[in-house]
Biopython code that builds the backbone (N, CA, C, O; Angstrom):
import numpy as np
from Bio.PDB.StructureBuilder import StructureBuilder

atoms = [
    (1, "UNK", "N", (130.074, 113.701, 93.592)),
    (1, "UNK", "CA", (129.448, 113.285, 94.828)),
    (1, "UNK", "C", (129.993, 111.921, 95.230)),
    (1, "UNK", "O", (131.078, 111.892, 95.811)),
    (2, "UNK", "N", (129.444, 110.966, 95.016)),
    (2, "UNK", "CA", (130.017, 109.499, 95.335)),
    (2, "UNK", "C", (130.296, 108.926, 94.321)),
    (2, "UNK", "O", (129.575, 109.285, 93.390)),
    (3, "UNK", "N", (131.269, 107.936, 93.978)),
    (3, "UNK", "CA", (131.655, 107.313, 92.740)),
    (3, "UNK", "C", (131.418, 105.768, 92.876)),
    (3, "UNK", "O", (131.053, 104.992, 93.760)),
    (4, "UNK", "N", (131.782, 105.709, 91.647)),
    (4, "UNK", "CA", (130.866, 103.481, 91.333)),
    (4, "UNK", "C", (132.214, 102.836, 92.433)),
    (4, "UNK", "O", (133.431, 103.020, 92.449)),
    (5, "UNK", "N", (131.386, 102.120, 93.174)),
    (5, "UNK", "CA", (132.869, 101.220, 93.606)),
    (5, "UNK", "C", (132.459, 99.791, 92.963)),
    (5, "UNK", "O", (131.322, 99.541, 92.562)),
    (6, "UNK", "N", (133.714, 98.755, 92.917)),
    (6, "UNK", "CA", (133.681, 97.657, 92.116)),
    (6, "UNK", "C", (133.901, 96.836, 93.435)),
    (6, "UNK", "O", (134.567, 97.169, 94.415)),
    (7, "UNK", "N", (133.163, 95.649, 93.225)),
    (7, "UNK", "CA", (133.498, 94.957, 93.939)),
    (7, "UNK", "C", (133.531, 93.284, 93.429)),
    (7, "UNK", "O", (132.678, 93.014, 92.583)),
    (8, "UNK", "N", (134.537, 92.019, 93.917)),
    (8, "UNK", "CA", (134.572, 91.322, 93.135)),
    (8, "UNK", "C", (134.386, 89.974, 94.462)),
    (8, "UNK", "O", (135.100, 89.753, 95.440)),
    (9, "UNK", "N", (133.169, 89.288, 93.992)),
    (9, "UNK", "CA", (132.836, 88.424, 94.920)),
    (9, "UNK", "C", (132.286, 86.768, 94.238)),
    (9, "UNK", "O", (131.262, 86.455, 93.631)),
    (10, "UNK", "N", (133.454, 85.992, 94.661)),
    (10, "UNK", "CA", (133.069, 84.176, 94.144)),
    (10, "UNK", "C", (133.447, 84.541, 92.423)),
    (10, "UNK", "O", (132.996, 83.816, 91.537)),
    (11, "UNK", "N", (134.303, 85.723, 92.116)),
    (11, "UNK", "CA", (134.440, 85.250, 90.793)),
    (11, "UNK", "C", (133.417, 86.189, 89.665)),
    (11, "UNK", "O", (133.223, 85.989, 88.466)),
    (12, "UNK", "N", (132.779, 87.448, 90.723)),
    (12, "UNK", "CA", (131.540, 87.821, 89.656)),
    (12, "UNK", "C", (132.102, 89.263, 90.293)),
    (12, "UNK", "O", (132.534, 89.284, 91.445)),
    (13, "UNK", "N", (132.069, 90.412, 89.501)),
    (13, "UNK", "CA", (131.947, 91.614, 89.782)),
    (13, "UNK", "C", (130.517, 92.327, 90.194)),
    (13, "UNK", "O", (129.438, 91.907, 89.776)),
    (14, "UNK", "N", (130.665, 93.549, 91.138)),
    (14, "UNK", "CA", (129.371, 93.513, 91.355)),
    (14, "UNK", "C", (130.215, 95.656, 91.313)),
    (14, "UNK", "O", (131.254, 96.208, 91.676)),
    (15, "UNK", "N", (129.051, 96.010, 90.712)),
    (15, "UNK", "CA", (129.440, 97.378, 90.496)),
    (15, "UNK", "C", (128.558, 98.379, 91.207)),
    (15, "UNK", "O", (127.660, 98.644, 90.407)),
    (16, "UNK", "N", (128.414, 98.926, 92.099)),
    (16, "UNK", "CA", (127.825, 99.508, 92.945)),
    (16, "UNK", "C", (127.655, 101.855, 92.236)),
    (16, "UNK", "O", (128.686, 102.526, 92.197)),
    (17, "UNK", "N", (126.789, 102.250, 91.990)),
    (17, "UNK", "CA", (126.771, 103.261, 91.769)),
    (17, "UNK", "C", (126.929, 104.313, 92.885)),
    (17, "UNK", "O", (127.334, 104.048, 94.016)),
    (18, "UNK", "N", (126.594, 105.446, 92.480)),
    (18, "UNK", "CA", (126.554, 106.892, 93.516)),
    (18, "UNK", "C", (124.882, 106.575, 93.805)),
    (18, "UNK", "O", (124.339, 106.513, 94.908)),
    (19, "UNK", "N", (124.297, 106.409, 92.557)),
    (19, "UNK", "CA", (122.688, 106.390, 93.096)),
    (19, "UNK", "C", (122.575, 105.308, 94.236)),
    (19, "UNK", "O", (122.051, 105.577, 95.317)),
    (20, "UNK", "N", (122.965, 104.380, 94.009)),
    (20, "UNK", "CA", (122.621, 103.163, 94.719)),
    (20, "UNK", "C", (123.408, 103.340, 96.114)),
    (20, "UNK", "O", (122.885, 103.005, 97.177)),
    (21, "UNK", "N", (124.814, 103.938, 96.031)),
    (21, "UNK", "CA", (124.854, 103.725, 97.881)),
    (21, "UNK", "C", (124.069, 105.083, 98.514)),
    (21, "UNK", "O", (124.008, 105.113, 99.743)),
    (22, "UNK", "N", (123.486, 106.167, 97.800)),
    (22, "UNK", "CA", (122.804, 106.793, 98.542)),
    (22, "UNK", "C", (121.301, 106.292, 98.891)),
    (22, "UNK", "O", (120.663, 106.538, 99.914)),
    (23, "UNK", "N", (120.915, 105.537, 97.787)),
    (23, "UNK", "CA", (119.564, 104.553, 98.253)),
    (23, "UNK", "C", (119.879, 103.673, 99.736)),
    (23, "UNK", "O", (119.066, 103.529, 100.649)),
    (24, "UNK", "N", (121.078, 103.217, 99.699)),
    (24, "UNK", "CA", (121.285, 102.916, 100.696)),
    (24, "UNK", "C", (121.435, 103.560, 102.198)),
    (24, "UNK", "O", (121.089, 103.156, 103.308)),
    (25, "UNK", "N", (122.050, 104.646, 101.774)),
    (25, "UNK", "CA", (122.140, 105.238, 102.928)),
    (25, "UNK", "C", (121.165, 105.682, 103.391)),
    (25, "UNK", "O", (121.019, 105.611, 104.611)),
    (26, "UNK", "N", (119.964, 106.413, 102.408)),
    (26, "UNK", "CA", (119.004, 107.052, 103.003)),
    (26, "UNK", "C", (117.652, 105.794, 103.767)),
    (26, "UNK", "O", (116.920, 105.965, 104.742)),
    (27, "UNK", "N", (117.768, 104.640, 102.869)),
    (27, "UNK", "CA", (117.090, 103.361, 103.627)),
    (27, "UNK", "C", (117.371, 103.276, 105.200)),
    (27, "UNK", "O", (116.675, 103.292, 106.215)),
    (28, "UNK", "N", (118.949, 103.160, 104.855)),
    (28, "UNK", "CA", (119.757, 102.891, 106.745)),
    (28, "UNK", "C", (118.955, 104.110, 107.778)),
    (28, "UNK", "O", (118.782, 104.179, 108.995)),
    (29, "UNK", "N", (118.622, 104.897, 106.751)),
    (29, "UNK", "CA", (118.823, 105.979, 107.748)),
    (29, "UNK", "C", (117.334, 105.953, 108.469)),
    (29, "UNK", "O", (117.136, 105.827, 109.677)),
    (30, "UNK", "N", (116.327, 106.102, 107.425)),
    (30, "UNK", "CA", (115.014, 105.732, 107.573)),
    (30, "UNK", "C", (114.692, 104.465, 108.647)),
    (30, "UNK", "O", (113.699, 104.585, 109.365)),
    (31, "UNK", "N", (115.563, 103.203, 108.764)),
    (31, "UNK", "CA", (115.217, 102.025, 108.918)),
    (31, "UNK", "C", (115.794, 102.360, 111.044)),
    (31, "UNK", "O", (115.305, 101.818, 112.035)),
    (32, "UNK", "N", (116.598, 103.106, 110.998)),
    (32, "UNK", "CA", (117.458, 103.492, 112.013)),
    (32, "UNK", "C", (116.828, 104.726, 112.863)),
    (32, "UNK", "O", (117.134, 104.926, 114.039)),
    (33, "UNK", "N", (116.182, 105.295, 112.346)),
    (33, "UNK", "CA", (115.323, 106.365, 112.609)),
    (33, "UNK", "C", (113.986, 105.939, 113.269)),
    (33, "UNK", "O", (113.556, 106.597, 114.216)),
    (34, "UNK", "N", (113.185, 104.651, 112.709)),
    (34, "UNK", "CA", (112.245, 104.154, 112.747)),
    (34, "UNK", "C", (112.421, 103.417, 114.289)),
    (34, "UNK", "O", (111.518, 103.342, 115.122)),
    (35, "UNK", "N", (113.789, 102.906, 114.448)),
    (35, "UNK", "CA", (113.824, 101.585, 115.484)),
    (35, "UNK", "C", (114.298, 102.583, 116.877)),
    (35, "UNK", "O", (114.446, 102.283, 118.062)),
    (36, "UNK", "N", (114.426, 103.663, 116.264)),
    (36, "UNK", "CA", (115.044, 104.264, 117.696)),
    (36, "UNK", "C", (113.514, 105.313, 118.222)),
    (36, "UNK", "O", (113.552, 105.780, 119.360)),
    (37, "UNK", "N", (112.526, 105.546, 117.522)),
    (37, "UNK", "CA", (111.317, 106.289, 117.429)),
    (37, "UNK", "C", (110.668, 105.028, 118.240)),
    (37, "UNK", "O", (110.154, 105.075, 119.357)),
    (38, "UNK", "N", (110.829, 103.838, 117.358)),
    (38, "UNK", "CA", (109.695, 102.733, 118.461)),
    (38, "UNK", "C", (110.613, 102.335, 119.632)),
    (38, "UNK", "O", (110.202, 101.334, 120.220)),
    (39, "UNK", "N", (112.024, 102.991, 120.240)),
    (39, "UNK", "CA", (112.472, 102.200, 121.420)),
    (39, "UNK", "C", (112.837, 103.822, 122.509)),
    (39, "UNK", "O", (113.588, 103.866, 123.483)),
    (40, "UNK", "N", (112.310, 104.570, 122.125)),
    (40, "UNK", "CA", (112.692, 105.515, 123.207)),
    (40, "UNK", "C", (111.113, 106.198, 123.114)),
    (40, "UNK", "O", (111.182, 107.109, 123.939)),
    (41, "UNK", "N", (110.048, 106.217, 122.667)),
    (41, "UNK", "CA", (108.900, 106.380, 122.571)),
    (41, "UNK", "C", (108.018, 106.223, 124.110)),
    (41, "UNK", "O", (108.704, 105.560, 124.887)),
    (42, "UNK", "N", (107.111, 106.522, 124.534)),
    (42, "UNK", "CA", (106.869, 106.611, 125.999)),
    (42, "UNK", "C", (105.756, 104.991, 125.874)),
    (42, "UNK", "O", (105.067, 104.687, 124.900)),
    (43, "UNK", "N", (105.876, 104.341, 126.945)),
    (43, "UNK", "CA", (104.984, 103.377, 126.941)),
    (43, "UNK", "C", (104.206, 103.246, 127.882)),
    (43, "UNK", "O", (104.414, 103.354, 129.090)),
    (44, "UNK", "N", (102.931, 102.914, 127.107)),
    (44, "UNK", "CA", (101.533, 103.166, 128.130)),
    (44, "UNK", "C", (100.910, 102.097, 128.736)),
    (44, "UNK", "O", (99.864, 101.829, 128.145)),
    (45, "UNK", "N", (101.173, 101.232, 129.868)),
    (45, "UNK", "CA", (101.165, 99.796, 130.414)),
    (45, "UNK", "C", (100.175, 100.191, 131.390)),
    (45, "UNK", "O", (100.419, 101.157, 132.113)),
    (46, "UNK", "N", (98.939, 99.472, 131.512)),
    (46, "UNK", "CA", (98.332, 99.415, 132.641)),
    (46, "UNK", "C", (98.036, 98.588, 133.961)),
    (46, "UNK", "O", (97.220, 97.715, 134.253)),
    (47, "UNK", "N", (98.855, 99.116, 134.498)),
    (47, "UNK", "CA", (99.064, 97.934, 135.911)),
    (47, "UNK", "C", (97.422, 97.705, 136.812)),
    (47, "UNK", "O", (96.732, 98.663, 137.161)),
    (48, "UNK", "N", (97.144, 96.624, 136.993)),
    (48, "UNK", "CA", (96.075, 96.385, 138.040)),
    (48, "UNK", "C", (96.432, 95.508, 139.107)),
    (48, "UNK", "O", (96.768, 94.325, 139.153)),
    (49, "UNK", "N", (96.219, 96.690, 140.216)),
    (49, "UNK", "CA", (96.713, 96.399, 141.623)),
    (49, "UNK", "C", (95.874, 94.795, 142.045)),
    (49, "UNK", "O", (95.676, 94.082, 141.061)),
    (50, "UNK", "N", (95.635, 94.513, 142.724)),
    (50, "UNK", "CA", (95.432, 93.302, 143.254)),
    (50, "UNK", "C", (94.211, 94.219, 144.579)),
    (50, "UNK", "O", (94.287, 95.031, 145.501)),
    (51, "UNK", "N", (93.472, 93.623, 144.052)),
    (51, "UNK", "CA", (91.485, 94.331, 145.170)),
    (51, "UNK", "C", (90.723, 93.546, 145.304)),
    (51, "UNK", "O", (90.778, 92.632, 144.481)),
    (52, "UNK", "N", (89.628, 93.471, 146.378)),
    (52, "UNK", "CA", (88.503, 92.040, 146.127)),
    (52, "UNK", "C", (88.005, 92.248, 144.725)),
    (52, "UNK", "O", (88.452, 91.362, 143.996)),
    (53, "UNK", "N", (87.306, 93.028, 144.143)),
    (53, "UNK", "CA", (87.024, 93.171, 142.905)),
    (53, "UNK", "C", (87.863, 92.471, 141.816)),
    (53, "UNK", "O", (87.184, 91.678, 141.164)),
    (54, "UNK", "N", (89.293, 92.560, 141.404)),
    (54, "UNK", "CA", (89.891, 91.927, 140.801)),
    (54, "UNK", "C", (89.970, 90.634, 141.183)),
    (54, "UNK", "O", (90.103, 89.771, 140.316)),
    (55, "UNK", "N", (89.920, 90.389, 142.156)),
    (55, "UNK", "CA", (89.799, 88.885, 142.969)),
    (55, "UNK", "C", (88.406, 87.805, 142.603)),
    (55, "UNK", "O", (88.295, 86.648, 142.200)),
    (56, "UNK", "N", (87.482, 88.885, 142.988)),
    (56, "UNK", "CA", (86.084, 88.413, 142.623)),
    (56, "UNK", "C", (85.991, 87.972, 140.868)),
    (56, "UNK", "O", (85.549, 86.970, 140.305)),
    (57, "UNK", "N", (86.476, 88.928, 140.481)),
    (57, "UNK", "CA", (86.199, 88.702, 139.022)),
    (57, "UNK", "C", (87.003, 87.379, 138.532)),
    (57, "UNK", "O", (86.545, 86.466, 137.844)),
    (58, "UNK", "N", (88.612, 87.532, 139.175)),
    (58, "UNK", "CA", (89.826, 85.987, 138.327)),
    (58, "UNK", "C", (88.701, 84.935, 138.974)),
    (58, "UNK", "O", (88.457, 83.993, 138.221)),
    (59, "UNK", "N", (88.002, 84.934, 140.194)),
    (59, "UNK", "CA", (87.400, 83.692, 141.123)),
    (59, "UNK", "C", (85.967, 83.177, 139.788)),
    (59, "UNK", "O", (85.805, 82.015, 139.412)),
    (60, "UNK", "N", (85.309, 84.112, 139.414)),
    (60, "UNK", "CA", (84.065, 84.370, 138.413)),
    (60, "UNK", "C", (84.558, 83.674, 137.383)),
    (60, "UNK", "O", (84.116, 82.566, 137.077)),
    (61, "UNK", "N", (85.630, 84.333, 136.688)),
    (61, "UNK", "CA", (86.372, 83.823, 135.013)),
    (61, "UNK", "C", (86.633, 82.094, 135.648)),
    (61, "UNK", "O", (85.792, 81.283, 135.260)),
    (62, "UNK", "N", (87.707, 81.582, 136.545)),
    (62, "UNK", "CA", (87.636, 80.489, 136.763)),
    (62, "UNK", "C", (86.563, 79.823, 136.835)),
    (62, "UNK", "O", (86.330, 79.009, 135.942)),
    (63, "UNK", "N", (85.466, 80.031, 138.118)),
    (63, "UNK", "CA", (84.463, 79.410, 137.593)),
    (63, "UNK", "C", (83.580, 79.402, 136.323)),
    (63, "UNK", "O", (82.430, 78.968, 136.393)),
    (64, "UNK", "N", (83.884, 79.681, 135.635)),
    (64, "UNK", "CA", (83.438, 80.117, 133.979)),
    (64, "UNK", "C", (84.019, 78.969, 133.110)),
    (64, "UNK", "O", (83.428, 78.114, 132.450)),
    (65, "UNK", "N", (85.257, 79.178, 133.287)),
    (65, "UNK", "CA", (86.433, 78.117, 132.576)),
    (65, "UNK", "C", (86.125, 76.540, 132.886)),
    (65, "UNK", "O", (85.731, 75.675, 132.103)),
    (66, "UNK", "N", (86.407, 76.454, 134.169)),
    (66, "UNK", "CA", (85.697, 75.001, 134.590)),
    (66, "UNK", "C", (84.733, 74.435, 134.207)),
    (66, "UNK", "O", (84.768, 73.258, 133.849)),
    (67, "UNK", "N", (83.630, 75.188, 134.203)),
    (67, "UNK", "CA", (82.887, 74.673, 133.661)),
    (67, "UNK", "C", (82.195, 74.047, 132.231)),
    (67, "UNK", "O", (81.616, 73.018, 131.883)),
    (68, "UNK", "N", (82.717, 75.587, 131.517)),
    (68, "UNK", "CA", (83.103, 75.185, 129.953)),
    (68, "UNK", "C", (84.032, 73.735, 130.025)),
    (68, "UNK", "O", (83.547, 72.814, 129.368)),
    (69, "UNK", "N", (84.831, 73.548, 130.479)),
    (69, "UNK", "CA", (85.655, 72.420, 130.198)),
    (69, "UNK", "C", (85.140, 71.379, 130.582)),
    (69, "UNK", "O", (85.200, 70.470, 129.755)),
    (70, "UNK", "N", (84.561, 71.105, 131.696)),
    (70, "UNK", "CA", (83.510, 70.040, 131.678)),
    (70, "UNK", "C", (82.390, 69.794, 130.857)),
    (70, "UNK", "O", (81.957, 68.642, 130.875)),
    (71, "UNK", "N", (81.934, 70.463, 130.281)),
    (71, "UNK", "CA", (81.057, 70.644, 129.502)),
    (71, "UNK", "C", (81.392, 70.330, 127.810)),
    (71, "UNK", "O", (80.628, 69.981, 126.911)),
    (72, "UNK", "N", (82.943, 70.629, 127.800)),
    (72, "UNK", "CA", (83.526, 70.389, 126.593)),
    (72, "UNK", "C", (84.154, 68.724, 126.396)),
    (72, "UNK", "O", (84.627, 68.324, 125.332)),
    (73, "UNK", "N", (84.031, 67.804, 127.771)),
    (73, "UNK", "CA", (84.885, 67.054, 127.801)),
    (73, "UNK", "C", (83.350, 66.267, 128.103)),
    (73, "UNK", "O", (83.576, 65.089, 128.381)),
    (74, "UNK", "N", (82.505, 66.445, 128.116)),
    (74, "UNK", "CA", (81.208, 65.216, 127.770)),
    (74, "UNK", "C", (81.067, 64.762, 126.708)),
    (74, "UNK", "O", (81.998, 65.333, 126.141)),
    (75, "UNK", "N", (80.612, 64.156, 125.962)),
    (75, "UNK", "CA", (80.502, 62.833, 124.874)),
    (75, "UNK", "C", (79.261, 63.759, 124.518)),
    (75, "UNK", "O", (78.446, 64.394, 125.187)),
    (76, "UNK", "N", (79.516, 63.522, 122.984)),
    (76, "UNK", "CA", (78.479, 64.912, 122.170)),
    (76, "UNK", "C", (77.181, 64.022, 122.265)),
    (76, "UNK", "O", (76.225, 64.742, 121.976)),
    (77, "UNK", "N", (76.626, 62.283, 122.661)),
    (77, "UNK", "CA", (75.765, 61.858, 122.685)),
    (77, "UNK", "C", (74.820, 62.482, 123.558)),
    (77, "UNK", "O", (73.594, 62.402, 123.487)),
    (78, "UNK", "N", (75.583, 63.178, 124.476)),
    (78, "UNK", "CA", (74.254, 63.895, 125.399)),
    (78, "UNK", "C", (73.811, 65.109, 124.818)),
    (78, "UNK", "O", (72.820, 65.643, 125.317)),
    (79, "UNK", "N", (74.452, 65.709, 123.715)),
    (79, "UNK", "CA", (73.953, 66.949, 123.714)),
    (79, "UNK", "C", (72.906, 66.423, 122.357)),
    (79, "UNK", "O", (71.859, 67.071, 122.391)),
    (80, "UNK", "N", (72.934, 65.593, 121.395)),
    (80, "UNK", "CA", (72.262, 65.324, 120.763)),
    (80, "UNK", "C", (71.101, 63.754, 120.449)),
    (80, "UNK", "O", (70.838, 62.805, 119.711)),
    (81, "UNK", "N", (70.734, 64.598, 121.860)),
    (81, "UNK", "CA", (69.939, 63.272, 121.781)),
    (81, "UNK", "C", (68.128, 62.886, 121.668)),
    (81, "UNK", "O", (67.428, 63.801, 122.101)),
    (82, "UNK", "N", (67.523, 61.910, 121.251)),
    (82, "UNK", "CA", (66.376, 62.383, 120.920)),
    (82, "UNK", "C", (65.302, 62.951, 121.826)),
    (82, "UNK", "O", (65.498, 63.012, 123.040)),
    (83, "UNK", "N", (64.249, 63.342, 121.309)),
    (83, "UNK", "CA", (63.127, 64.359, 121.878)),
    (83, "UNK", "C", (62.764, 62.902, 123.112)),
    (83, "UNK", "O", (62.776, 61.756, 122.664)),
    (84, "UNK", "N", (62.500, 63.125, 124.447)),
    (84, "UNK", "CA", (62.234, 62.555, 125.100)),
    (84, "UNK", "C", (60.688, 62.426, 124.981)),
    (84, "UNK", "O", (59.982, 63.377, 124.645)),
    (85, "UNK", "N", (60.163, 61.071, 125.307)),
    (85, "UNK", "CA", (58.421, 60.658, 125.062)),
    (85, "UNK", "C", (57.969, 60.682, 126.893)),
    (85, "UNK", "O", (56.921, 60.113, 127.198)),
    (86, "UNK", "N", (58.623, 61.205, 127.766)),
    (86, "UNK", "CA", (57.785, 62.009, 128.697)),
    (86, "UNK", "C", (57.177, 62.803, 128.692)),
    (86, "UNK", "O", (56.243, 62.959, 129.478)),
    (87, "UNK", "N", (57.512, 63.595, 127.777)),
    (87, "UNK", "CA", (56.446, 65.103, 127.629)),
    (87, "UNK", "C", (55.630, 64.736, 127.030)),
    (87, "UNK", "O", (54.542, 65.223, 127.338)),
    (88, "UNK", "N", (55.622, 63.824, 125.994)),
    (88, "UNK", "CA", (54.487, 64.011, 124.866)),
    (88, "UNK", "C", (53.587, 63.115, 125.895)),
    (88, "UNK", "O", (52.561, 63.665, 126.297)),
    (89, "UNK", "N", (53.817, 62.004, 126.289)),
    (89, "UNK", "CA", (53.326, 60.860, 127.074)),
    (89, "UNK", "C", (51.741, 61.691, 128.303)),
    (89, "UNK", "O", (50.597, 61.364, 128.617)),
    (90, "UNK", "N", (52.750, 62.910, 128.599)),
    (90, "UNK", "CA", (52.274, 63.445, 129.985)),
    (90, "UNK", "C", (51.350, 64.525, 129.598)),
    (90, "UNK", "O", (50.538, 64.945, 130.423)),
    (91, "UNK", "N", (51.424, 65.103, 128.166)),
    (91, "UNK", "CA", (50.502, 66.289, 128.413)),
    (91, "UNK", "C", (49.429, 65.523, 126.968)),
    (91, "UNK", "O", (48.365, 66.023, 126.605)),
    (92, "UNK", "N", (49.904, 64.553, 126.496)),
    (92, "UNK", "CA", (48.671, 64.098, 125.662)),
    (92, "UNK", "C", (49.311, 64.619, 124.020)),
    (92, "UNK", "O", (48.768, 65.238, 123.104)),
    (93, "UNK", "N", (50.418, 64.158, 124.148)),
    (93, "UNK", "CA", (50.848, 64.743, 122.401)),
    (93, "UNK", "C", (51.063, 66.428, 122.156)),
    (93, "UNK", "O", (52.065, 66.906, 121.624)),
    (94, "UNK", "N", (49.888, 67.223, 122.668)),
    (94, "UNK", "CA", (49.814, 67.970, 122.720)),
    (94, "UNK", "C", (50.841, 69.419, 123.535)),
    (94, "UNK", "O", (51.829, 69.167, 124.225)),
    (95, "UNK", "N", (50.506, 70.409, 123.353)),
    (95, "UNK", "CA", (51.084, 71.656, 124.139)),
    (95, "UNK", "C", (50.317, 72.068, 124.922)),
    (95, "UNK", "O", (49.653, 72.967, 124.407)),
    (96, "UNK", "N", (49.921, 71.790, 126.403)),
    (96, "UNK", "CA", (48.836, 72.763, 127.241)),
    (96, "UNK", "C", (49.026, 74.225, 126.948)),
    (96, "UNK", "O", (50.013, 74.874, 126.604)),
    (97, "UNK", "N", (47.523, 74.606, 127.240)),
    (97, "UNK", "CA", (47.489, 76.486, 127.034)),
    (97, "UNK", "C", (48.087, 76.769, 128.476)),
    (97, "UNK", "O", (48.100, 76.114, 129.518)),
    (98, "UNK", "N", (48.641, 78.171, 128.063)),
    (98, "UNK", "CA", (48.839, 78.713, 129.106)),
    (98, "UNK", "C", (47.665, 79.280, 130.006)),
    (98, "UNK", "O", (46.572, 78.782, 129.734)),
    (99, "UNK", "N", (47.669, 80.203, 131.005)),
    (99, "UNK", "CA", (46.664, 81.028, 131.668)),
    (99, "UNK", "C", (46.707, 82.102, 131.157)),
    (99, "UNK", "O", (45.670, 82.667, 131.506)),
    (100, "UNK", "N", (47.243, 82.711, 130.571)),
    (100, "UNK", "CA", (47.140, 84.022, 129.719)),
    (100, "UNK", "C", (46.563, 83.827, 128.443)),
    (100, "UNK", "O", (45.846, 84.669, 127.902)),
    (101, "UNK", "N", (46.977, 82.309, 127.762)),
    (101, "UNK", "CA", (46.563, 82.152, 126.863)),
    (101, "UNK", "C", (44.530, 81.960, 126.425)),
    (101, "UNK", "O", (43.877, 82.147, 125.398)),
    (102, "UNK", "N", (44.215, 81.553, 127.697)),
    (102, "UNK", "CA", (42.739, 81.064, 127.905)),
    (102, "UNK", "C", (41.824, 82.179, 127.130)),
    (102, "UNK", "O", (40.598, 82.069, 127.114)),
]
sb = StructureBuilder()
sb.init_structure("model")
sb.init_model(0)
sb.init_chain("A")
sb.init_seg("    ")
for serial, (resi, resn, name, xyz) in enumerate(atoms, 1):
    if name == "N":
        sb.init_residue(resn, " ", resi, " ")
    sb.init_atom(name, np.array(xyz, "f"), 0.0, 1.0, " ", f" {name:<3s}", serial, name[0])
structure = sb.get_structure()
């Protein structure tokens, strides 16, 4: 079938078998098989036309974004800050009942 070829590289022999260039070949073949399966394969892309709906929604996500970013670009002192003494001041320490609660 195939025979050892010798090969001599920087001074070192390198001896190549029948098993080994058919490992090879059948790799190439596999590896070649694979790249032409993922490049002629049908591709499924979904185009979205341009509608008020798509419009409405990029206009929605922006205002979404903006705002997160303002919100991200405040000084964390406001978000953690202490229990304000208006409430307690105004209803007497306490929690008023509700009207359902009565």
């Amino acid at each position: 079938m195939l025979s050892d070829h010798v090969f001599h590289l920087f001074g070192r022999t390198i001896t190549i078998t029948g098993k080994e260039e058919f490992l090879i070949i059948v790799v190439l073949v596999v590896a070649a098989t694979a790249w032409a399966v993922q490049q002629f394969r049908r591709r499924r892309a979904v185009v979205l036309q341009r509608s008020v709906v798509s419009d409405q929604i990029v206009y929605e996500l922006s205002r979404i974004a903006d705002a997160l970013d303002r919100i991200s670009n405040r000084p964390v002192d406001q978000y953690i800050a202490a229990p304000s003494r208006e409430t307690d001041e105004s209803t007497g320490g306490r929690i008023p009942l509700s009207m359902f609660g009565r």
